[in-house]
C-alpha positions in Angstrom: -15.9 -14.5 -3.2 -18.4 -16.2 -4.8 -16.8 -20.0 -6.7 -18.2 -19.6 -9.9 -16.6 -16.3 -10.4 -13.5 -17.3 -9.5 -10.7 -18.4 -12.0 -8.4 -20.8 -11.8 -4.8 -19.7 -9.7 -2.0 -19.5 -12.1 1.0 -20.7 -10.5 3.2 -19.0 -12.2 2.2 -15.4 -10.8 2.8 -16.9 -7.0 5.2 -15.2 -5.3 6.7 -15.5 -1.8 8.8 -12.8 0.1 9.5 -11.6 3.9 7.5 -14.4 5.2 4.4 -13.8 2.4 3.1 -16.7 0.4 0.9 -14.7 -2.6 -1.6 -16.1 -4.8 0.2 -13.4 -7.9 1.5 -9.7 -6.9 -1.2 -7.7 -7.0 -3.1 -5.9 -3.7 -5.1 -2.9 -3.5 -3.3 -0.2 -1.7 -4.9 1.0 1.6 -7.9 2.5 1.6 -8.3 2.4 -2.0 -10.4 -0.8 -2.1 -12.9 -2.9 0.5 -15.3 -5.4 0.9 -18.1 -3.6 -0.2 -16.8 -3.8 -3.6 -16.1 -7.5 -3.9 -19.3 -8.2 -5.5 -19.1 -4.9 -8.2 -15.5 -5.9 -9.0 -16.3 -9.4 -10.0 -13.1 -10.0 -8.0 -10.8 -12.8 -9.2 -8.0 -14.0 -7.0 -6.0 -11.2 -5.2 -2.4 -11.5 -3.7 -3.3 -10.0 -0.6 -6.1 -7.5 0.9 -5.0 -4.2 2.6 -7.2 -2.8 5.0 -7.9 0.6 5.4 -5.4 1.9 8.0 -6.6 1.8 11.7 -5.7 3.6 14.4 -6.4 3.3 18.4 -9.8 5.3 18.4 -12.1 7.4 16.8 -11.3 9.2 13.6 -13.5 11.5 11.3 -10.9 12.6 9.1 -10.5 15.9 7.7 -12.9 18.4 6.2 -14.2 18.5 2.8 -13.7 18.6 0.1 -11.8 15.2 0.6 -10.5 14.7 -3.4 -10.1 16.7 -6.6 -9.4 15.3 -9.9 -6.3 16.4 -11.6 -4.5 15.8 -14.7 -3.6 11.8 -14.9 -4.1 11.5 -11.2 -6.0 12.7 -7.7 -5.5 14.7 -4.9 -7.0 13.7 -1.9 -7.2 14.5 1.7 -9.5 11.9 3.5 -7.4 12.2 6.8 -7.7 8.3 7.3 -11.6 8.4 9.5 -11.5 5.4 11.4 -14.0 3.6 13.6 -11.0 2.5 15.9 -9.6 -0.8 16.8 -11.7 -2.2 19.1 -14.1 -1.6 16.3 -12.5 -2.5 13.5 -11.7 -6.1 15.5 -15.0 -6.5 15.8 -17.1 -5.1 12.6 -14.6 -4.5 9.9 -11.7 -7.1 10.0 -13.9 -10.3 9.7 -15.4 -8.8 6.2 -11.5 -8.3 4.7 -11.1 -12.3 5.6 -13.7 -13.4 4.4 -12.3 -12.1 0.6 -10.5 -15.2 0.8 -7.0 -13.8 0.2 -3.9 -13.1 3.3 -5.5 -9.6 4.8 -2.6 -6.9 5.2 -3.6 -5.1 8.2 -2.8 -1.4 8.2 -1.6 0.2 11.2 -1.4 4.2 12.2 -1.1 6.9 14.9 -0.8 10.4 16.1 2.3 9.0 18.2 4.8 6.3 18.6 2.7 4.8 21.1 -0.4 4.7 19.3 1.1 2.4 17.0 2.9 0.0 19.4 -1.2 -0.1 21.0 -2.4 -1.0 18.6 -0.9 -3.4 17.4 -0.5 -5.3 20.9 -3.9 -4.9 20.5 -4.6 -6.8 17.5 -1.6 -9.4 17.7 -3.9 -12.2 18.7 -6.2 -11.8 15.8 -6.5 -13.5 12.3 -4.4 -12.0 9.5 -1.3 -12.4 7.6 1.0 -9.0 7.9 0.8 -5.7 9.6 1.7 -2.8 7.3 2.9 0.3 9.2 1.8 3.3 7.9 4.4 6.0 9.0 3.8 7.8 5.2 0.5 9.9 5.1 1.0 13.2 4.3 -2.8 13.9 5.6 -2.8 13.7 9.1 -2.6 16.7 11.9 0.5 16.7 14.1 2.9 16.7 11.0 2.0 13.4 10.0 5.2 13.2 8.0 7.4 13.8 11.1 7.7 10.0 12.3 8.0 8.8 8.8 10.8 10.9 7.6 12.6 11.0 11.1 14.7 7.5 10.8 15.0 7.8 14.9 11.2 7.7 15.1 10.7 5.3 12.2 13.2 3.2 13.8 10.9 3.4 17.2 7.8 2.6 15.8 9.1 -0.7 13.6 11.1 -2.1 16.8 7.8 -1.9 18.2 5.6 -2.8 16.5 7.9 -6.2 15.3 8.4 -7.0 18.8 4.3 -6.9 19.0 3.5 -8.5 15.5 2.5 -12.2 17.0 5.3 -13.7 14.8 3.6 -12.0 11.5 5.8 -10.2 8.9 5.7 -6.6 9.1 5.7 -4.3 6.3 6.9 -0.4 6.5 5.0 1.8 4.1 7.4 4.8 3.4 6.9 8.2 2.5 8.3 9.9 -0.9 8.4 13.4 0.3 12.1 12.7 1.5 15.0 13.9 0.5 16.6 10.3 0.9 14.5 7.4 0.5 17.6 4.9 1.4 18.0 6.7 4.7 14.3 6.0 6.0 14.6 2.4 4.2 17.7 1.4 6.2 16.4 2.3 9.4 13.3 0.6 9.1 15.4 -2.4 7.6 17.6 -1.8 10.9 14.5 -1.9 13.1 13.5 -5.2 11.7 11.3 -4.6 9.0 10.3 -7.8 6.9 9.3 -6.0 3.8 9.2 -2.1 2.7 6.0 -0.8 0.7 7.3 2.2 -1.7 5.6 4.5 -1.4 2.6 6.7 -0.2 0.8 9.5 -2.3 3.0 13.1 -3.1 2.5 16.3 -1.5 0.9 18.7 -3.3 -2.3 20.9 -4.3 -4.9 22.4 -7.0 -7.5 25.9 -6.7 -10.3 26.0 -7.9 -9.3 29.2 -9.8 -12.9 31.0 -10.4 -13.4 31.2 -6.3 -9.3 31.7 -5.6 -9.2 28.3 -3.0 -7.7 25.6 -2.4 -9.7 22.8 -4.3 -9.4 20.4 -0.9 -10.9 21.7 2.7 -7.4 21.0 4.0 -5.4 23.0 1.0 -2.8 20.2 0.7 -3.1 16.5 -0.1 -1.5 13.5 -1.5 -0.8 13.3 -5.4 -1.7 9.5 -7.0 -2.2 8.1 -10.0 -0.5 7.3 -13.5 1.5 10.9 -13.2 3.2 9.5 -10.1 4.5 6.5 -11.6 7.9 7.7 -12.9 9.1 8.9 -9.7 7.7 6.3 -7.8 9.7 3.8 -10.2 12.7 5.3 -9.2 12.0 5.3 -5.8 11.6 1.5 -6.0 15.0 1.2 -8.0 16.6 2.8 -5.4 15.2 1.2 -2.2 15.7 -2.2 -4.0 19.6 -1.4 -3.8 19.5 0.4 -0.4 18.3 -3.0 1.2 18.2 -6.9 1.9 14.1 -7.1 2.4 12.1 -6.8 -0.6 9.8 -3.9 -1.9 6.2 -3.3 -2.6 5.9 -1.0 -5.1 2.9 1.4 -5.0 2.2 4.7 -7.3 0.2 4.7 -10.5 -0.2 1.1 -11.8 -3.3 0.5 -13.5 -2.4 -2.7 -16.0 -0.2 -5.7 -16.2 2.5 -4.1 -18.4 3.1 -1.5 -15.0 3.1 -4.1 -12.7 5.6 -5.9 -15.3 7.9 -2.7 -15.2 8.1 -2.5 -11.6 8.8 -6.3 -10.9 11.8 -5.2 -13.5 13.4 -2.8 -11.1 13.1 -5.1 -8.5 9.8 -4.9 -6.6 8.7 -8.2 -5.5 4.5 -7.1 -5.4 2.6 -3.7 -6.6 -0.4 -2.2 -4.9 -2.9 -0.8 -6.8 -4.8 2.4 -5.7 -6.4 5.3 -7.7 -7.3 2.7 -10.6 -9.4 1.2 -8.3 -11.9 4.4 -7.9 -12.5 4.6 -11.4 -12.8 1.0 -12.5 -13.3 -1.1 -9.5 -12.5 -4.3 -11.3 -8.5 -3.1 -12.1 -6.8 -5.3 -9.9 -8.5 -8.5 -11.6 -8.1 -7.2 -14.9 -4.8 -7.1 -14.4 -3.8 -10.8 -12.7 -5.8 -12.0 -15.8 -3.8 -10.2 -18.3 -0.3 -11.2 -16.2 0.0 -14.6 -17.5 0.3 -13.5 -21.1 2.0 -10.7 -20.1 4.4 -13.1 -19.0 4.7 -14.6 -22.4 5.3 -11.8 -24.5 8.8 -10.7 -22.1 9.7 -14.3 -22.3 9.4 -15.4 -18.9 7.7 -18.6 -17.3 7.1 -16.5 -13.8 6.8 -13.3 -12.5 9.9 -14.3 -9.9 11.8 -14.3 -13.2 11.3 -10.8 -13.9 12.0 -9.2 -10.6 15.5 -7.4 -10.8 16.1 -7.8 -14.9 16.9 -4.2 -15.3 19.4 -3.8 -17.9 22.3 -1.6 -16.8 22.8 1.1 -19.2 
């Protein structure tokens, strides 16, 4: 980041949680933001960075079309391509660091093994967290199996802390559950340091004139402001299922979101889809915290987290 474009850090919007120190509570969700667009988005001081999620070798992801507009969201069905994690050491990993902000490393695989690989193979690197994405409803092999399996879950965050070089280690859960506290307790259990809630929505569009599927896979996760009900309650719920704090992430695009999800007792948000529209989101909306701050009355974000009114 260039000096000159950077403001001044407003203490008030630090936060620190599950072995994080943040800068304020805002990160880009994975794979919705990278360093190719530091320069475009004028970027201001982030929380945290979030790489795209790697996994052991070579991916090209899944066949187009990849995303499809839909009303107050997207659908998308990238299939996480990635150049693997020998690359990704190598090429990809220096560029997150040098955005001057703790880099959230993203973590997948096709198998419990995969993800114990790689991150063995990355524990000697640079970076501030893993985040283990068990959540993407994209990926062949029933992608969802290990995230909504708690046995499975519970394999792959047991190994993946006893790999993480000392570093917290964040579980990315899936919504397309019928019991978020089930999966949240077992990765809790299996020594997760924070939870990120939660990844995009199954579902699908047609492209009604040709009678298909508008994405080359037929399905694909739902994002964006239409998710951010039921990803609120999601959040509301986790937060009372267990000790470690929560990430929230689904449909934030402005400081009053993030303002209602620290009320329900998420500790950060992640912003995705907002990002693919208007690149500088994220910064807009550290810049508008601090007053957003003053008009609820409170001197930090810390003194918003949890202030739900019981009905």
């Amino acid at each position: 980041m260039n000096g000159d474009r950077t403001p001044a850090i407003d203490n008030r919007l630090e936060v620190s949680a599950g072995g994080l120190r943040l800068a304020n509570p805002v990160m880009p969700a994975s794979g919705c933001f990278g360093p190719e667009l530091a320069d475009v988005a004028r970027l201001g001081p982030l929380g945290a960075v979030v790489t795209k999620t790697v996994f052991r070798g070579v991916r090209s992801g899944n066949p187009a079309h990849r995303l499809a507009e839909v009303a107050s969201g997207m659908l998308n069905s990238v299939g996480i391509p990635s150049l693997g994690v020998h690359r990704f050491r190598r090429e990809i990993l220096p560029s997150y660091r040098r955005l001057g902000a703790p880099v959230i490393v993203s973590i997948g695989g096709l198998s419990v093994q995969d993800y114990w690989d790689v991150a063995e193979e990355l524990a000697d690197e640079e970076f501030a967290a893993f985040e283990v994405n068990v959540s993407c409803p994209n990926l062949e092999h029933n992608g969802l199996e290990i995230g909504s399996t708690p046995r499975e879950l519970e394999r792959v965050t047991r190994g993946v802390r006893e790999r993480a070089g000392g570093r917290p280690v964040i579980v990315k859960l899936t919504p397309n559950v019928s019991s978020i506290g089930l999966i949240a307790r077992a990765a809790e259990a299996a020594g997760a340091d924070l939870l990120t809630v939660a990844n995009t929505y199954l579902g699908m569009s047609v492209d009604l004139p040709d009678r298909r599927a508008t994405l080359g896979s037929t399905t694909g996760g739902l994002s964006g402001p239409s998710v951010k009900p039921l990803v609120m309650r999601l959040v509301w719920q986790t937060v009372r299922e267990v000790g470690i704090p929560v990430i929230a992430c689904g449909g934030a695009c402005t400081a009053e979101d993030v303002a209602e999800y620290l009320v329900v007792g998420a500790v950060a948000v992640q912003v995705g889809t907002a990002n693919f529209t208007q690149p500088t989101t994220m910064s807009e909306i550290v810049a508008a915290l601090p007053a957003t701050l003053d008009r609820l009355g409170a001197r930090t974000v810390s003194d918003l987290v949890g202030t739900l009114v019981s009905a």
